[in-house]
N, C-alpha and C positions, 0 to 999 in steps of 0.2 A: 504493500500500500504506500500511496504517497500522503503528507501529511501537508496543509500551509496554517499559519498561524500569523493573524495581523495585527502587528505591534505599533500601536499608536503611543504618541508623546502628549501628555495635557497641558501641557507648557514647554518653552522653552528652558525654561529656569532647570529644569528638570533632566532635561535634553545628556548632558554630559554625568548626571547621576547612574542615570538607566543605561548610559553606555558602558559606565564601568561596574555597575553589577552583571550587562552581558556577557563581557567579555573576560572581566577579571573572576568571575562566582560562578557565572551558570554555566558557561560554554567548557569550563574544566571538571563541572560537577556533571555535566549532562553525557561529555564524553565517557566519563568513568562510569556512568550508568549504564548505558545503550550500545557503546562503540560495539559488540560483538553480536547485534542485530542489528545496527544501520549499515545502509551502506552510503547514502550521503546525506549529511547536514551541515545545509547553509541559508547564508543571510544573506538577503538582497538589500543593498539599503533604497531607502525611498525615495525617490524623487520629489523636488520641491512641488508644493500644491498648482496644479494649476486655476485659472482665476473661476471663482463658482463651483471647485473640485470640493468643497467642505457639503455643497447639498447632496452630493455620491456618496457622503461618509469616508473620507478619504482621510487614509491615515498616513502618518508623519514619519515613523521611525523607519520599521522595518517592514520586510517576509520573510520568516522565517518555513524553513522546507527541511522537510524529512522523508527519507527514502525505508520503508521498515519491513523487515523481514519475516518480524510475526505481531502480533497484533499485541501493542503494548498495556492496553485496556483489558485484557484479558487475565481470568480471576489468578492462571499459574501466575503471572509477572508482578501481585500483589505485593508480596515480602520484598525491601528493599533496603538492604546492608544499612544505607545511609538515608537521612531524608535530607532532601533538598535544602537549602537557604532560599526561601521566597517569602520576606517579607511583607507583610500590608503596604511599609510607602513602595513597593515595587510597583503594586496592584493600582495606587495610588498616581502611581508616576505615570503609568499606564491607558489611565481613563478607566479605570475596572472599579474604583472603589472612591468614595468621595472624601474628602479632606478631612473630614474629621471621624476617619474610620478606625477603631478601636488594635491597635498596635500589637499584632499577632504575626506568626512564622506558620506561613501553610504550607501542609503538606501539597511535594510537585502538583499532581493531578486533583488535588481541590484548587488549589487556585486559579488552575487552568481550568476550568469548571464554573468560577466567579460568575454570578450575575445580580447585581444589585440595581436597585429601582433608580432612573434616574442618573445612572453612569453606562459607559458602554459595555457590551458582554465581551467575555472574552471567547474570539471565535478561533477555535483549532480543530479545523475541520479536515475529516478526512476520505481519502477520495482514493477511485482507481488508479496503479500504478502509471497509465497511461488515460491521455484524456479521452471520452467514453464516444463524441463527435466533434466532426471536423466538419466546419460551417459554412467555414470560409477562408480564399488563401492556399489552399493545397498545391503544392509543390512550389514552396518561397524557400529561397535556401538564404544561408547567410549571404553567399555573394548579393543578395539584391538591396544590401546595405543594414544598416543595425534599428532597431525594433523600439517604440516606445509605446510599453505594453502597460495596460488596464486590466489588472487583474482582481475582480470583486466577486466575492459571494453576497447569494440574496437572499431573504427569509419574506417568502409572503404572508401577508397580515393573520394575527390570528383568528382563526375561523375560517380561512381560506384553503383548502387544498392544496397539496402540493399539483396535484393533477390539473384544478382550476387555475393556479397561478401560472404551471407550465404553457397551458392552452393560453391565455397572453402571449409569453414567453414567444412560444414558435407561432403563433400567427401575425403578431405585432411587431415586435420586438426585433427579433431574425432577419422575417423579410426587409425593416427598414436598414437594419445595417448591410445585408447584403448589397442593398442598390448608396450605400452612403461608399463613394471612392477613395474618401478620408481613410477608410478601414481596411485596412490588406488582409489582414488574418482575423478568424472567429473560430474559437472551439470552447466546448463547457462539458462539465460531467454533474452528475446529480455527489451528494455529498452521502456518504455512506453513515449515516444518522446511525444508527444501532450501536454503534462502535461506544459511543461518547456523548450521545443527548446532545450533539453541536446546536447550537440556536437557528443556523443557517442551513437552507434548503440545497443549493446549487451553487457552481463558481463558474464562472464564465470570466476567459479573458481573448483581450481584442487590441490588436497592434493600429500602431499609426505611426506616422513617419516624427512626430515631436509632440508638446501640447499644444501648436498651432492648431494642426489638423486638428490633432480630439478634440477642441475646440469650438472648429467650424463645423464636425460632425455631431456634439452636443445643440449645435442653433437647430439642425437639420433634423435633430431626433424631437425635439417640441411637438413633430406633428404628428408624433404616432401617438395612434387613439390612446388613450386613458383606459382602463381594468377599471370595471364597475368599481372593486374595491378598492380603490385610489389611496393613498394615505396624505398626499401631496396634491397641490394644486397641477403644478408642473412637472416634466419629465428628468427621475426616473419615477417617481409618481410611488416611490418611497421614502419611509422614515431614515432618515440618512443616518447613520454609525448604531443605528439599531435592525432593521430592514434591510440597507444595503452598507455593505461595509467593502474596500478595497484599496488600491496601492497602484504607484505609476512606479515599474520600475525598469531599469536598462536589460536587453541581452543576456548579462555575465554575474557571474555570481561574483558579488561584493566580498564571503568571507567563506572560504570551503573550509571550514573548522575540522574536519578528522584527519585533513590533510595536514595543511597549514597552521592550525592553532599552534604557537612556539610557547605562550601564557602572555598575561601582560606586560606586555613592554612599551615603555612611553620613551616619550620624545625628549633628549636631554635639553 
């Protein structure tokens, strides 16, 4: 299975906290845990917002990815030597939990599990090791230049189906990006819910050549009809960092951690 997890920042203040708990705490506690069931984990970092990108739920930090070998939610993988370091101000730092959240050490897979009223959930959603369709874009290779990719999952409203919100999905949704030329690639897989109670339904991601284009294809998309069950006035015609949640990010993977991780070392 493959895993993504979108790690948003709630401030900047924050920004260079959350960097050095990832990198100096988790990413050497996460290897020591998993390295002999992953086969890759890495962090994409984020691309800057682009302008109107906060009503997509667009987050700031990172993506983090994982490539898993057996199913880590599974009851045998319960006992673990050691428990993680993941503090509340992480959850905090994160958008997962609000400022005056009560100063606790949770265990890895409760915190990734967080959802409190009023901050955004934590979505670690996971999905087929390969993406389940190909939409749009088939046969682009690297030569036809580098990729600025929209990669979000969606949760349609509650009381809504995943069946009825899919029916939007491919009758609205699809056909409009198909004919928008902004978008070169389009693939999505449904998100394998049972694993972990993820919040989110599906993830769809969709290249464009910068956030010019995504842009001028976001004006373009305004005119696809509205889903009875709208949550938003306008398109995506959901609840942003609740509903829809995603990340713009480059091609290349920002940090191959099983490889490369050396530990923390800063800049003299």
């Amino acid at each position: 299975m493959r895993s993504l997890i979108y790690v948003d920042v709630a401030k900047e203040q924050y920004r260079v906290k959350l960097n050095h708990w990832l990198y100096a705490v988790h990413v050497p506690e996460s290897i020591s845990k998993f390295r002999p069931y992953v086969s890759q984990y890495a962090f994409y970092n984020a691309l800057p917002v682009p302008p109107l990108g906060e009503q997509f739920g667009t987050v700031r930090m990172q993506l983090t990815e994982h490539y898993w070998q057996v199913n880590p939610m599974d009851v045998s993988m319960a006992v673990n030597v050691f428990t993680e370091t993941f503090p509340t101000e992480v959850l905090i730092w994160q958008g997962n939990m609000p400022e005056n959240a009560i100063a606790l050490n949770y265990e890895g897979d409760e915190a990734r599990s967080a959802k409190v009223e009023n901050c955004n959930p934590f979505v670690f959603a996971f999905l087929p090791i390969s993406w389940e369709e190909d939409l749009k874009g088939a046969g682009r290779t690297m030569a036809d230049g580098p990729n600025y990719r929209w990669n979000f999952a969606l949760h349609y409203p509650d009381g809504v189906s995943v069946e009825t919100g899919d029916q939007w999905f491919y009758e609205k949704f699809v056909p409009a990006f198909l004919e928008i030329p902004e978008a070169t690639r389009m693939v999505t897989s449904k998100i394998i819910k049972e694993i972990n109670d993820c919040p989110m339904d599906r993830v769809v991601e969709i290249w464009f050549e910068g956030p010019d284009q995504w842009s001028a294809a976001m004006e373009k998309a305004k005119s696809i009809e509205p889903p009875e069950w709208a949550q938003e006035e306008t398109f995506p015609y959901l609840k942003p960092y609740q509903n829809i949640m995603g990340v713009f990010v480059a091609d290349n993977i920002s940090s191959d951690n099983l490889n490369n991780h050396r530990g923390y070392i800063t800049m003299r």
